[in-house]
N, C-alpha and C positions, 0 to 999 in steps of 0.2 A: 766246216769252214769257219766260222764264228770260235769256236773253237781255237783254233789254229793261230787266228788272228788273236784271242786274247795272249796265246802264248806268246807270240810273235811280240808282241807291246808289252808286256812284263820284259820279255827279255832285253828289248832293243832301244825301246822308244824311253822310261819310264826311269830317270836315275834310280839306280839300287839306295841311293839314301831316302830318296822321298817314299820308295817300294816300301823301304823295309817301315819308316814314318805312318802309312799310311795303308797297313798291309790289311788290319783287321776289317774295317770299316769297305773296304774294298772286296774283301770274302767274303761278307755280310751281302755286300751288294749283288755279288755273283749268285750266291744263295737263294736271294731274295726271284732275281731273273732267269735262275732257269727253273725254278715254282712256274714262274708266271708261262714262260716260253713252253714249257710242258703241260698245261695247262694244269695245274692243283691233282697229282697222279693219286697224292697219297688218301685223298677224300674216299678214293674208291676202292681199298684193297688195305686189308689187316696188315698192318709193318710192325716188326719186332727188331729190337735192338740185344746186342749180348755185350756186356764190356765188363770189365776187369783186367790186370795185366797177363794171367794163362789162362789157356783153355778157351777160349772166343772161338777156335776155327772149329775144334772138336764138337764141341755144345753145339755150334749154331747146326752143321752135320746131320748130329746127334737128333736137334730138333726137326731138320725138313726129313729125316730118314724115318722120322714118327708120323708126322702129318704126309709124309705119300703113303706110309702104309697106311691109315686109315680114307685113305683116298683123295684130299686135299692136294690141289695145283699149287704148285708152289715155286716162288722164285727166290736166287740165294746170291748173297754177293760178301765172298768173304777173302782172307789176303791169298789165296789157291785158285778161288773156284767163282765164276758167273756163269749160273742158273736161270733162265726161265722158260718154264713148264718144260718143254723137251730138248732145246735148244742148252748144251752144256758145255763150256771151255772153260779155260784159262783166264782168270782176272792179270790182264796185260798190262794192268797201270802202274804194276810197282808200289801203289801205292791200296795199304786194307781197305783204306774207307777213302774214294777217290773222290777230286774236289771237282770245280766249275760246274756244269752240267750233269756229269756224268752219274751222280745219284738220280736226278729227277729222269735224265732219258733211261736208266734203268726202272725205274718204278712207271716211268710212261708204256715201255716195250710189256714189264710185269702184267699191268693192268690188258692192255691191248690185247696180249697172251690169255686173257681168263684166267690168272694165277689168282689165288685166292688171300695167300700169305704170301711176305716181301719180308724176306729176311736179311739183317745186316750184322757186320762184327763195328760197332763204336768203339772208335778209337779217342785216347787224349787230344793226337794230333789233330784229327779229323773234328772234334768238338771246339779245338782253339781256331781252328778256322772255319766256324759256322758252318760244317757241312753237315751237321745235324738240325739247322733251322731250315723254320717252313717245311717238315714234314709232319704231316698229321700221324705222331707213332700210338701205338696200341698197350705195346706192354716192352717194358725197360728187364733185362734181368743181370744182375750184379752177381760175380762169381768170385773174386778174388781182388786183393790190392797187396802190391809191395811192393817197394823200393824199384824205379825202372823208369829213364826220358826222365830224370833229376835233372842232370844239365840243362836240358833243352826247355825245363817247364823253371828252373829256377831253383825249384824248392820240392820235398816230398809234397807236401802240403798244398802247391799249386798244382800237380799230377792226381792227389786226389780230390781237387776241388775241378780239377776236367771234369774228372768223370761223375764228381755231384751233377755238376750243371745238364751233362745230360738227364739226367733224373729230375731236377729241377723244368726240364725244357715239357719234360711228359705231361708234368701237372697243368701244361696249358695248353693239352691240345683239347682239340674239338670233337674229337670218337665220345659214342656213347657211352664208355667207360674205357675206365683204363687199368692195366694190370701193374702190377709192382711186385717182381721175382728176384730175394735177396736169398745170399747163402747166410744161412746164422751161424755158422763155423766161423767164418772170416771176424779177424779182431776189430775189422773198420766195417762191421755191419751196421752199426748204431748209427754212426754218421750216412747210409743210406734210409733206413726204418725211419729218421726225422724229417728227412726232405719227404716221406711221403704221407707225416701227419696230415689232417684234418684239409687230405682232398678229398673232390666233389666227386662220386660218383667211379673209385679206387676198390681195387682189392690187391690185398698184399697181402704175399701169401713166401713165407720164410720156409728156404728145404735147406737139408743138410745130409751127409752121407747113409745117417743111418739109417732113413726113410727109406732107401733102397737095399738098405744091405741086403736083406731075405732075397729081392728077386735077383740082385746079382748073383748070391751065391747059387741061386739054383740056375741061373746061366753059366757060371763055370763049371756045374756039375756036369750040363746038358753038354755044353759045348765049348766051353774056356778058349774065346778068340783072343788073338794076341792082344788087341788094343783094350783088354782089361788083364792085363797083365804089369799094366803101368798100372797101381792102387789108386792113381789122381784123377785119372779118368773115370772114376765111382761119380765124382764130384761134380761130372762134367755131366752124367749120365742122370745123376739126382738134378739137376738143375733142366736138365731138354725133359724128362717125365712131368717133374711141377708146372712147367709152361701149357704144356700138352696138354696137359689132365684139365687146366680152363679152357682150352679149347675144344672139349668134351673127347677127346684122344681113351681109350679104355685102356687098362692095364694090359689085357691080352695083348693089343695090338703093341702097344710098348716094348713086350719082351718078344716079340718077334720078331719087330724091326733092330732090339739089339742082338737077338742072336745073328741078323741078318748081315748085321754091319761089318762092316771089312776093316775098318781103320782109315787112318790118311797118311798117305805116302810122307814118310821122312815127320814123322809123329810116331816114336816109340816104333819103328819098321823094322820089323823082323828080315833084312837080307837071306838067313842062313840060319839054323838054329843047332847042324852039325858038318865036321867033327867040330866045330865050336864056332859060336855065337859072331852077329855080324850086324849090328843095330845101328840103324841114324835116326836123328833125335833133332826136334829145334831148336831143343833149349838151349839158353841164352843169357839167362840171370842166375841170380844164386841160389834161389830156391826151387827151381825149377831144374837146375843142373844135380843140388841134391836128391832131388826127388826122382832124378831117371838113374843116380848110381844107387841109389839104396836099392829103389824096386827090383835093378837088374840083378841087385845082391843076395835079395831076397826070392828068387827064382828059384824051382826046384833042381832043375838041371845045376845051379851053381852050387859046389862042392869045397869041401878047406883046398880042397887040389887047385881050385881053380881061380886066374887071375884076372882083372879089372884092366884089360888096355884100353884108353881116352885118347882120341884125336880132339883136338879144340882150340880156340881163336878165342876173339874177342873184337868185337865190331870197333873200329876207326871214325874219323871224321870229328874227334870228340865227344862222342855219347858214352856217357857212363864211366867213364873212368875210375870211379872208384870200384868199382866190381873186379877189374882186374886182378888186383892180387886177391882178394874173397874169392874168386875161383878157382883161382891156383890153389889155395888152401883146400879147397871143399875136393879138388880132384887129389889132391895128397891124402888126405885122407880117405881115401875109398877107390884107388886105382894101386897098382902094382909099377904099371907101365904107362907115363905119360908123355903123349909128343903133341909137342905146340907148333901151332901153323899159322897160314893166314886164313882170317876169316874175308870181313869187307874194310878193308883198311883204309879207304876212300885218300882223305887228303894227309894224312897221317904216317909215319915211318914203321911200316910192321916188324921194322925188328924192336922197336920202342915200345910198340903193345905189346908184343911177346916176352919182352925183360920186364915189364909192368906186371905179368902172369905170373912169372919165374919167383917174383920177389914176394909171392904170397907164399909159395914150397919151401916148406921146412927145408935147409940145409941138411944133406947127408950124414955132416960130421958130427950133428947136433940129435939129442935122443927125440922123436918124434914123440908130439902132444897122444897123451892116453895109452902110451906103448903100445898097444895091443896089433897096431897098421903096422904095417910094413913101408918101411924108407924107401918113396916109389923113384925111379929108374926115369929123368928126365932127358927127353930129346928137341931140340929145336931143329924143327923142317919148315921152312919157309915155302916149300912150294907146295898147295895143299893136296895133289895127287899124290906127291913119294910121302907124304907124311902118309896117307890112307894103307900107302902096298908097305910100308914100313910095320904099321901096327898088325897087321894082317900076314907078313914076314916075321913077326914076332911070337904071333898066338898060334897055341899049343891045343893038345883035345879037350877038353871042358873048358877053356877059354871064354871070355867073352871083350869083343871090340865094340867099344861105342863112340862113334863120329859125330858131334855133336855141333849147332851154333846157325848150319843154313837151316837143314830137313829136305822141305821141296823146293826152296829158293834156285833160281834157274841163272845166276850170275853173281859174281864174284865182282865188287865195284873196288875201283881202282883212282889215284888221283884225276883232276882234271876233267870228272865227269867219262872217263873211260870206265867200259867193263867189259866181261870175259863172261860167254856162256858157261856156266857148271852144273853139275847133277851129284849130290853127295850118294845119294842111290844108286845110279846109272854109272857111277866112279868104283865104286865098291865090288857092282855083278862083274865089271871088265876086270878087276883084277883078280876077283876069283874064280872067272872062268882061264881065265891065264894060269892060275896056280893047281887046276885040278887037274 
């Protein structure tokens, strides 16, 4: 109810100029009141944070998939999934790291539950509007930074000074100690390893892929699950072991909870793997889009025979604009076959995002950058179903399609605050059970 009402007076009561005026101090506030209203949850129960721009949903997975198998209660709140102890759905707020209450009544239910660990995915978003104050956190772990929410933070440089500040916010909590979990691969590691100089009562502790390579390889010996199949997900896997391993987690148990793990839906998701290939993907930036056509390129099943067809968008309302054509480039290079759709085009013209895509693809008539690619084959399909049964009408036996930009996202946003349920998964089985 409270609740309801603060929505109610944001939207109705409050002009949008004084809102937007006095937006922070007012997030501060709500922050501050549902601590108190929930009575201080996080005094009583280990909370962990994951942020970086990829990999937050997988890692954080990764790490409650560690601490149940070692037998540890555990509750999980990431942009798919809210967990605690037995109780498991759908995170329904739309939003990864949800505001007003809804952290501390999450961390109230965790504690109440006997969950032992409260794990969260920290967002930029989520740390500009104080929904990471007034919790008592434990251990912070930094996995990655690039370019992503430019517009909306201003500057690169304000994007990763978000996510310093959650690291900065760690050095003053009140836990008996506190952890500091950095990847040392990443090039903006140093600007995390400073914020956690000459704290009180810290251990920092820097992992990087290669500290895993041995147990991964003899996991793909053992069992080769699809979701190491993506190479990025090493990274994801080195980062939930190093947390774990302070929480006294043993090696054993580590590689059994990964052989155990299934993946997450519309994360590197295998639909089909014959007569050819059928993958949906979240990715959404440009290194992350690289990163799932190279992998798929680099698959054994992938032969000189066989072709790279890409479905993909590019999110509206504003955000990111400059990535648009960088992604068009990055799929010209590395697709055969590529059809442009709509992603979430919110307030936005998607046939404007889609010519803003276009305009990174080399021209046909022009010799393609490194020769070596092939001058891929562009289609614009607006409606983003016949764009899917198109790519999928296209591909041949060794093939592979990859549908890229929701994953498990369950709506399609539209101007005007309208949207459209969709399943990029659930889109894909229907059309190929129509096609067999």
């Amino acid at each position: 109810m409270l609740e309801r009402a603060l929505r109610f007076f944001e939207r109705y009561i409050i002009p949008k100029s004084i809102y937007r005026l006095g937006q922070s101090p007012y997030h501060f506030l709500l922050a501050f009141l549902g601590n108190l209203f929930y009575g201080f949850p996080s005094r009583r129960i280990r909370v962990v944070g994951v942020t970086g721009t990829k990999g937050k949903t997988t890692t954080l997975e990764l790490i409650d998939a560690m601490l149940t198998a070692s037998g540890k209660r555990t509750a999980l709140l990431s942009s798919v999934r809210r967990k605690v102890g037995e109780r498991d759905g759908k995170n329904s707020s739309e939003n990864t790291m949800p505001g007003r209450f809804a952290i501390q009544r999450f961390l109230r239910e965790a504690v109440d539950a006997g969950c032992e660990y409260a794990l969260f995915e920290v967002t930029s978003e989520g740390v500009t509007k104080h929904r990471h104050r007034f919790i008592q956190w434990d251990a912070a772990v930094f996995l990655n930074l690039t370019p992503e929410h430019v517009e909306a933070h201003g500057s690169f440089e304000n994007y990763r000074e978000a996510k310093l500040d959650f690291f900065r916010y760690l050095r003053r909590s009140k836990k008996q100690k506190k952890y500091f979990v950095i990847n040392s691969d990443d090039t903006h590691a140093s600007y995390f390893k400073k914020v956690t100089e000459k704290v009180l009562r810290a251990e920092i502790i820097l992992f990087n892929r290669d500290g895993v390579s041995r147990l991964m390889d003899s996991i793909k010996k053992d069992s080769n699950p699809n979701w190491l199949r993506a190479d990025f997900n090493i990274e994801n896997a080195a980062a939930a072991r190093a947390l774990t391993k302070l929480f006294g987690v043993k090696d054993e148990t580590v590689r059994d909870a990964l052989i155990k793990f299934k993946g997450l839906r519309g994360r590197m998701d295998f639909v089909q793997k014959e007569p050819f290939a059928a993958v949906v993907d979240y990715a959404h930036t440009p290194v992350s889009l690289r990163a799932v056509y190279r992998n798929l390129k680099e698959q054994p099943e992938f032969t000189k025979s066989s072709r790279l067809i890409c479905v993909l968008g590019s999110c509206g309302g504003g955000r990111d604009k400059w990535k648009r054509p960088k992604i068009g480039e990055i799929a010209a290079h590395y697709c055969n076959e590529i059809i442009l759709t709509n992603e979430d085009p919110y307030d936005e013209d998607p046939n404007q995002i889609l010519r803003e895509i276009k305009s990174g693809i080399p021209n046909s008539q022009q010799p393609h950058p490194a020769g070596e690619f092939p001058i891929p084959k562009v289609y614009v399909v607006l409606d983003r179903r016949e764009a899917i049964e198109k790519a999928i009408f296209l591909a041949r036996k060794g093939d592979v399609v990859v549908i890229t930009g929701k994953g498990s996202e369950e709506w399609i946003h539209l101007a005007k605050r309208k949207k459209i349920p969709w399943d990029d998964r659930g889109t894909v089985e229907e059309i190929l059970s129509k096609t067999q």
